[in-house]
N, C-alpha and C positions, 0 to 999 in steps of 0.2 A: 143181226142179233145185238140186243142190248149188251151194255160193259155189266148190268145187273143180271140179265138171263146167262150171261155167260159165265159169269161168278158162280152162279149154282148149278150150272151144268158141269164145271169144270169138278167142282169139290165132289157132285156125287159120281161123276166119272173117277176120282183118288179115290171113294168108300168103296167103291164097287171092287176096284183098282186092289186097294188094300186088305179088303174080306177076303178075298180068294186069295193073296198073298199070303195073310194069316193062318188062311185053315191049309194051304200048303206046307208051312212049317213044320207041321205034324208030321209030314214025311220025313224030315231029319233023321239022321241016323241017331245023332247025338241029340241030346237034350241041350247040351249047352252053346252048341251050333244055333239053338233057335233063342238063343235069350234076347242077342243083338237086334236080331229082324224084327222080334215078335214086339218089345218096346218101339222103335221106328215104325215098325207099322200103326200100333197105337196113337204114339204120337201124328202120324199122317193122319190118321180118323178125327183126333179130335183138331187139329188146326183147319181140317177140310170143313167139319159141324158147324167149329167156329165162323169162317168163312162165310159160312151159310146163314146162322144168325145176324151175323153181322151185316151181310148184304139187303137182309130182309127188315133189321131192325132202323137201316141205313134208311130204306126204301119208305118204310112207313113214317119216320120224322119228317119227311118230304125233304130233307136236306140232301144237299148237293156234295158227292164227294171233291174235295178239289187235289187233285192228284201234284205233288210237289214235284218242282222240276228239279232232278237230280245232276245236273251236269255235266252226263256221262253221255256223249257222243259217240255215234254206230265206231269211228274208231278205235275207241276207248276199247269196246265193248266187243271189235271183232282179235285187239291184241290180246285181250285177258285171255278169249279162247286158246290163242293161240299159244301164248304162256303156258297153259292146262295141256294143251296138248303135246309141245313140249314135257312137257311134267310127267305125263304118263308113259312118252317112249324113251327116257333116259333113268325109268324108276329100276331098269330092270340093268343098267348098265354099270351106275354109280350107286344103290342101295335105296331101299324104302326112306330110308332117315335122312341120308345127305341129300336127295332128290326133294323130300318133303321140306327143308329146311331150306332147299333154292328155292323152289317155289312160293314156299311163302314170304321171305323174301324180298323175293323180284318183284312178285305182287301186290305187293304193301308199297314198295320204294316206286313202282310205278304209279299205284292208286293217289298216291300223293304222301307218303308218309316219309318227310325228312330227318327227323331226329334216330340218328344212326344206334344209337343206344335203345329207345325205346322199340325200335325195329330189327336189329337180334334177340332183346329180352323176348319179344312177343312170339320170334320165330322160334327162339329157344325151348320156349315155354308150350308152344302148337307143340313139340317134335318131342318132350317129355311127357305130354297128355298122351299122344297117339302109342310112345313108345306103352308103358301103362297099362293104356287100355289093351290095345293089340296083344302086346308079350305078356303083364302080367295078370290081366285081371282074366282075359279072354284065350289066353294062352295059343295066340295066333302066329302060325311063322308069317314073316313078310318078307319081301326081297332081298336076297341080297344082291351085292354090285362088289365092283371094287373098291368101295369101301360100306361103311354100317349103311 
């Protein structure tokens, strides 16, 4: 299979994906349970369309996509999992906040990011967005641990 057939098999396997995730949400109990999924499903529909234009409009200039090489070796790329997974079994031991706030973190100061100030402001700044969202707008418990 082409990297072009694949592209739009992949995107309308998400619509597919996403339709039936959409008209699931109606089952909610709450209404405002479905506000979160029903936007991310949206957004999934149109980045999948786009996808899809975009491969097709790719296809018909007869231009060559030329894919950048990103630097990130199968290492790189099996500790980040492993960070993550870390992340999600100590969410429930030390808190959604302080868990969320290692992890990002770790994974920045891994990924390459040394200036120690810009990488608490950012982690700080992930961990007030999520609190926000989560507690105030969506009014969501999240974990707690021994600490927040």
């Amino acid at each position: 299979m082409t990297k072009k057939a694949y592209e739009i098999v992949f995107s309308i396997f998400l619509i597919i994906i996403g339709i039936f995730a959409y008209i699931e949400t109606y089952s909610f109990r709450f209404i405002q349970s479905s506000i979160f999924p029903r936007i991310s499903l949206i957004l999934l529909f149109l980045l999948s369309l786009t996808l899809i234009l975009e491969t097709i409009a790719i296809s018909k200039n007869k231009t060559k996509y030329v894919k950048k090489d990103r630097n990130i070796n199968n290492a790189k790329k099996t500790l980040s999992i492993f960070i993550t997974l870390a992340y999600i079994s100590i969410i429930s031991f030390l808190g959604f906040y302080t868990a969320t706030f290692l992890y990002v973190t770790s994974l920045m100061f891994y990924l390459g990011v040394k200036n120690i100030k810009k990488l608490f402001f950012i982690s700080i700044m992930f961990v007030l967005f999520a609190y926000i969202v989560f507690k105030i707008i969506l009014g969501l418990p999240t974990p707690y641990g021994i600490f927040i």
